[in-house]
C-alpha positions as CSV (number, residue, x, y, z in Angstrom):
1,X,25.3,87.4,16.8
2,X,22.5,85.5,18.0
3,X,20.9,85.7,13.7
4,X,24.4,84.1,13.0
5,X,23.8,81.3,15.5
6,X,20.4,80.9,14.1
7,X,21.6,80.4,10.5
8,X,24.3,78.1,11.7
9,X,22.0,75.9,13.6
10,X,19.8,75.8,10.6
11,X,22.3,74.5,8.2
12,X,23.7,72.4,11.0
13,X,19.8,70.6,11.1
14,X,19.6,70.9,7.4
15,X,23.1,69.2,7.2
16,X,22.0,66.4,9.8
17,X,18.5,65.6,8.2
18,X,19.8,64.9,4.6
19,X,22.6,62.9,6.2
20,X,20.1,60.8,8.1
21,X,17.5,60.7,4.7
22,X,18.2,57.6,3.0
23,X,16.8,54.9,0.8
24,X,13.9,53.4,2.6
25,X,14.2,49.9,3.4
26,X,12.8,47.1,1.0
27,X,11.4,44.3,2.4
28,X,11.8,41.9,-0.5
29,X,15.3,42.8,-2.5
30,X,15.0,41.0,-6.2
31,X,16.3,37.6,-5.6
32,X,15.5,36.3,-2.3
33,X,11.1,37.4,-2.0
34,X,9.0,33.9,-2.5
35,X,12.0,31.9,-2.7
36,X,13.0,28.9,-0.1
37,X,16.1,27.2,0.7
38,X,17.3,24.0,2.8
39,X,20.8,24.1,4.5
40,X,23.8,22.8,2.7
41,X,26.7,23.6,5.5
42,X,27.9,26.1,8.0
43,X,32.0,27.3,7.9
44,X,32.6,28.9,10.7
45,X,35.0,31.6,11.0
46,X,37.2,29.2,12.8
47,X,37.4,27.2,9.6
48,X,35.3,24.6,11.4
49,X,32.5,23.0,8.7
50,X,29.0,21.5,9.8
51,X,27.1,19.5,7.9
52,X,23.2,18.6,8.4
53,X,22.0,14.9,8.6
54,X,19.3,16.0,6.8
55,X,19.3,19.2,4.4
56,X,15.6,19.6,4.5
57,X,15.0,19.6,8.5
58,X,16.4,23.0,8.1
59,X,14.7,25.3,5.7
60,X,14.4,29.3,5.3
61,X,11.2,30.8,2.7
62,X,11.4,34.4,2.0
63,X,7.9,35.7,1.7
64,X,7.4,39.1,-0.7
65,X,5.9,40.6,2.3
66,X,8.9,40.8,4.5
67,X,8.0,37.3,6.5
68,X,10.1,34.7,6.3
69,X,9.0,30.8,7.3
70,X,11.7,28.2,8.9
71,X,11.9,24.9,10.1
72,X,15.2,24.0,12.8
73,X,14.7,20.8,12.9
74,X,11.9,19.7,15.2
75,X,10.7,23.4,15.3
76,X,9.4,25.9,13.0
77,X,9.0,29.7,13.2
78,X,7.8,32.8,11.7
79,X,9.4,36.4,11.9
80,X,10.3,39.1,9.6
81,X,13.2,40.0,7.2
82,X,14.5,43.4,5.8
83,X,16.9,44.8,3.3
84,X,18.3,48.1,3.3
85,X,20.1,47.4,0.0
86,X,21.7,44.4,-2.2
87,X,24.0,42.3,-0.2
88,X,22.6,43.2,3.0
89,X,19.6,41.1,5.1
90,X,18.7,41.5,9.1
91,X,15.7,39.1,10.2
92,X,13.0,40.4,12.9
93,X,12.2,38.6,16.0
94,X,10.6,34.9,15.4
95,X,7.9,33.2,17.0
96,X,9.1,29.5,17.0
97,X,8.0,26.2,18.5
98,X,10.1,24.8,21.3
99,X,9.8,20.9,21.3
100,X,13.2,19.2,22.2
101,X,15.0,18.1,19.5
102,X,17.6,15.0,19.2
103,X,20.6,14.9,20.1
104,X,23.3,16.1,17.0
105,X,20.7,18.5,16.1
106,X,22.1,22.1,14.6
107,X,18.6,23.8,16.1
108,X,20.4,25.3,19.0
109,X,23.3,26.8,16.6
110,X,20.8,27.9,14.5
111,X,18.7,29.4,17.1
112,X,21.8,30.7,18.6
113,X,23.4,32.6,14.7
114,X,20.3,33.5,13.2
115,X,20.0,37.7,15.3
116,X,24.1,37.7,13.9
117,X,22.8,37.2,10.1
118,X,23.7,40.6,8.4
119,X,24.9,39.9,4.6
120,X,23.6,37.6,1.7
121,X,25.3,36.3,-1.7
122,X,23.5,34.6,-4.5
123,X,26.1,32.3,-6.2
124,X,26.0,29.6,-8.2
125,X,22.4,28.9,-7.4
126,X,23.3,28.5,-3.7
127,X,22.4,31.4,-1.1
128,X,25.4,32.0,1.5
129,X,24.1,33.8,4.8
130,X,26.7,35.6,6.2
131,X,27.4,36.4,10.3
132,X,28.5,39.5,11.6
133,X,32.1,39.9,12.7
134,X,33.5,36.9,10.1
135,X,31.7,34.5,12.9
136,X,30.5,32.1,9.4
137,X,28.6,31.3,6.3
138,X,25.3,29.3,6.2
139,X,24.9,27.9,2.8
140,X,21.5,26.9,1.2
141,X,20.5,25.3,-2.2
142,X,16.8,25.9,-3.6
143,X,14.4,23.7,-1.4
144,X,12.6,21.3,-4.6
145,X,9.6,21.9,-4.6
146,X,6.8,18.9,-3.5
């Protein structure tokens, strides 16, 4: 009995190893590495729409190493970005300044979204940031280059 419990708890590790193996992740998917983008509007799952004063005080650079660059208004930051497969983007922690910003600024909604960002689209030249949950879509157009 105890060689049948053996083989079973071998094929039961064998089955739970290749179940766990998987694509490893890429940290720069086709489309979004050495690109950067300023903020066009946010829709929120409530149907609510934001739009920035400014489109360029908030910006987001994809770098081909996995970092990504970003300006929230008065503050900038650096962190990390991955991508298990198409359609799918979770950004690392960020080191970001912490001046105070005035008021109407999006910097705090920004601050407070970006850890929920879990799906990406590239349409129509825009790129759409999705939250988790249907909690809204960040939209950005290519930032022009100086």
């Amino acid at each position: 009995m105890s060689a049948r419990f053996a083989r079973l708890a071998g094929a039961l590790a064998l089955l739970l190893a290749s179940a766990c193996a998987g694509t490893p992740p890429q940290a720069s998917p086709p489309g979004l590495a050495g690109t950067s983008w300023q903020f066009v509007r946010f829709q929120g799952g409530d149907d609510r729409a934001v739009v920035p004063d400014e489109r360029a005080k908030y910006t987001v650079a994809f770098g081909a190493d996995g970092g990504v660059s970003v300006r929230f208004d008065c503050n900038r930051g650096r962190g990390s970005w991955t991508s298990e497969r198409p359609g799918q983007i979770q950004f690392g922690p960020m080191a970001l300044t912490r001046a105070m910003c005035q008021p109407g600024s999006l910097h705090d909604q920004f601050l407070k979204h970006w850890p929920y960002v879990r799906s990406y689209v590239l349409k129509g030249g825009h790129l759409y940031l999705s939250l988790m949950a249907d909690g809204g879509i960040y939209e950005f157009e290519p930032l022009a280059k100086p």
